[in-house]
N, C-alpha and C positions, 0 to 999 in steps of 0.2 A: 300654550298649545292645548287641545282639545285631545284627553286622557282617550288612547282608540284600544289600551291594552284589553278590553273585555271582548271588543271584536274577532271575529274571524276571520282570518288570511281567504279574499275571494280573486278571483279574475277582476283585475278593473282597468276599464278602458274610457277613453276619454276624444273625441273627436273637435276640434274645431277652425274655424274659419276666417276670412278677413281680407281685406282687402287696402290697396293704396291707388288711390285717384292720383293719376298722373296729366302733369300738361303737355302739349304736343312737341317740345323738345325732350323732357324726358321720356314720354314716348318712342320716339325715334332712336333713342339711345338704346332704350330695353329689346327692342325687336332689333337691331343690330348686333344685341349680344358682347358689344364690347364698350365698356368705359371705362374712365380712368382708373376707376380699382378694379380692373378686371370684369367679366363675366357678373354683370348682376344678379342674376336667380342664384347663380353658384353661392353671394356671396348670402346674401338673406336664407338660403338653407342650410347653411354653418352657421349662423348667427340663428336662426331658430335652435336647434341643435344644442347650441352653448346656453341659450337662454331657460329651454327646458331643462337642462341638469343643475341650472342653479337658480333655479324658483325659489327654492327654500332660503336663497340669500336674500332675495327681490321683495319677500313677503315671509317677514321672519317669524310665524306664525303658521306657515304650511310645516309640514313631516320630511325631512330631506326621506326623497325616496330611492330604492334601487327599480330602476328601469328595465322591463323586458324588450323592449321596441319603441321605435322612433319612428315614424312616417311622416317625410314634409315632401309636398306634392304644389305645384304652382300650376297657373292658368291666364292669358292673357286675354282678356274681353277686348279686342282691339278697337269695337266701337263703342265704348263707353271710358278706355283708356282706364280700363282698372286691372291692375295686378295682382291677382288672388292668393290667397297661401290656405292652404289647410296640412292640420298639421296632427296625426293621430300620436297618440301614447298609450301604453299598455303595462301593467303589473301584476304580481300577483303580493296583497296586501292588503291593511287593514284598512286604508284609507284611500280614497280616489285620484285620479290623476287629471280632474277636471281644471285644475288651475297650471300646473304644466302644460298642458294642450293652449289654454290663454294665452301663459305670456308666451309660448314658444311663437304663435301667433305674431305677439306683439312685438316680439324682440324679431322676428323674421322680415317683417313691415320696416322695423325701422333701421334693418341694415340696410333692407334694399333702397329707403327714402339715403341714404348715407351715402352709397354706391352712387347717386343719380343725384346729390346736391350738389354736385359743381357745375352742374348745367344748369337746372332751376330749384331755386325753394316753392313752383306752385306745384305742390303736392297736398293730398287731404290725405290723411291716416284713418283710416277706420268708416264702420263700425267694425267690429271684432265680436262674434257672437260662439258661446259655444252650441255644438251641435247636436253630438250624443255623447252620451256616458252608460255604462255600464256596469254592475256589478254594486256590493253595498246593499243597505240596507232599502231602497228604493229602486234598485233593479235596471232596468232600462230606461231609459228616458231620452227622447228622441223630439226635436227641437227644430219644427222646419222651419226654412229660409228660403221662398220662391227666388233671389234674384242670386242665391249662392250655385256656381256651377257641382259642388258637389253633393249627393243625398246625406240627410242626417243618418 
C-alpha cells in the first residue's frame, strides 16, 4: 500500500457511473419491478452498498476506509434498454474514495445482471467510468460523459 501517513485528513468525494445493456426480456422484467429474486434495483443497490464497504478486500492494495455517505441512485434509459447506476461516496481522510465509487458501480451492475439472469444472459456490462472526485492533492476533477444521465 502506498505510505498516505504524511497527508492530511481533507473531504474526499468520489462520483461514478455505469451502466447494463439489457435484452428486451430482461427489460420487461426491470420495468415490472418484480423477478425471481425480488425487486431488481432494490437488489443492485444493496449489492453496490456491500461492494463499496469492501473494496479494500476486491483490491488488496486500496486503504480499508471508514465511510461518511453512500449514495446509489439508478435510471432507466428505456429506449436504449440501459440500466444506469451512479453511485457517489464521501470521507473525510488521507486517501480518495475514487475506487469505492468504481466498484460500488460494478458490484451494483452485477447484482442487477444476477437478479435478471434467469430470464436471459443477453446482457452487456459496462462501460463503468468515474465521474468526479474530490479533495486531495489534485482537487476537483470533473470527468464528462455526454451519454451519462447524471452531471460530473
Amino acid at each position: 500500500m502506498v505510505d498516505v501517513s504524511a497527508k492530511s485528513n481533507t473531504r474526499r468525494t468520489a462520483a461514478a457511473a455505469g451502466y447494463l445493456e439489457l435484452c428486451v426480456e430482461c427489460a420487461d422484467i426491470l420495468a415490472s419491478g418484480s423477478g425471481r429474486k425480488g425487486d431488481p434495483w432494490s437488489l443492485a443497490r444493496i449489492s453496490a452498498i456491500s461492494g463499496i464497504k469492501h473494496t479494500s478486500h476486491f483490491l488488496p492494495l486500496t486503504h480499508p476506509l471508514l465511510l461518511d455517505a453512500i449514495n446509489v441512485e439508478e435510471y432507466w434509459d428505456s429506449e436504449n434498454r440501459r440500466a444506469w447506476l451512479h453511485v457517489e461516496v464521501s470521507c473525510e481522510n488521507r486517501t480518495g474514495v475514487e475506487m469505492e465509487a468504481i466498484v460500488g458501480v460494478c458490484i451494483g451492475l452485477t447484482g442487477l445482471y444476477d437478479a435478471l439472469k434467469s430470464v436471459s444472459h443477453q446482457m452487456t456490462l459496462g462501460p463503468v467510468r468515474l465521474l468526479k472526485k474530490t479533495g486531495g492533492k489534485r482537487g476537483t476533477v470533473e470527468i464528462p460523459w455526454s451519454d451519462c444521465p447524471w452531471p460530473p
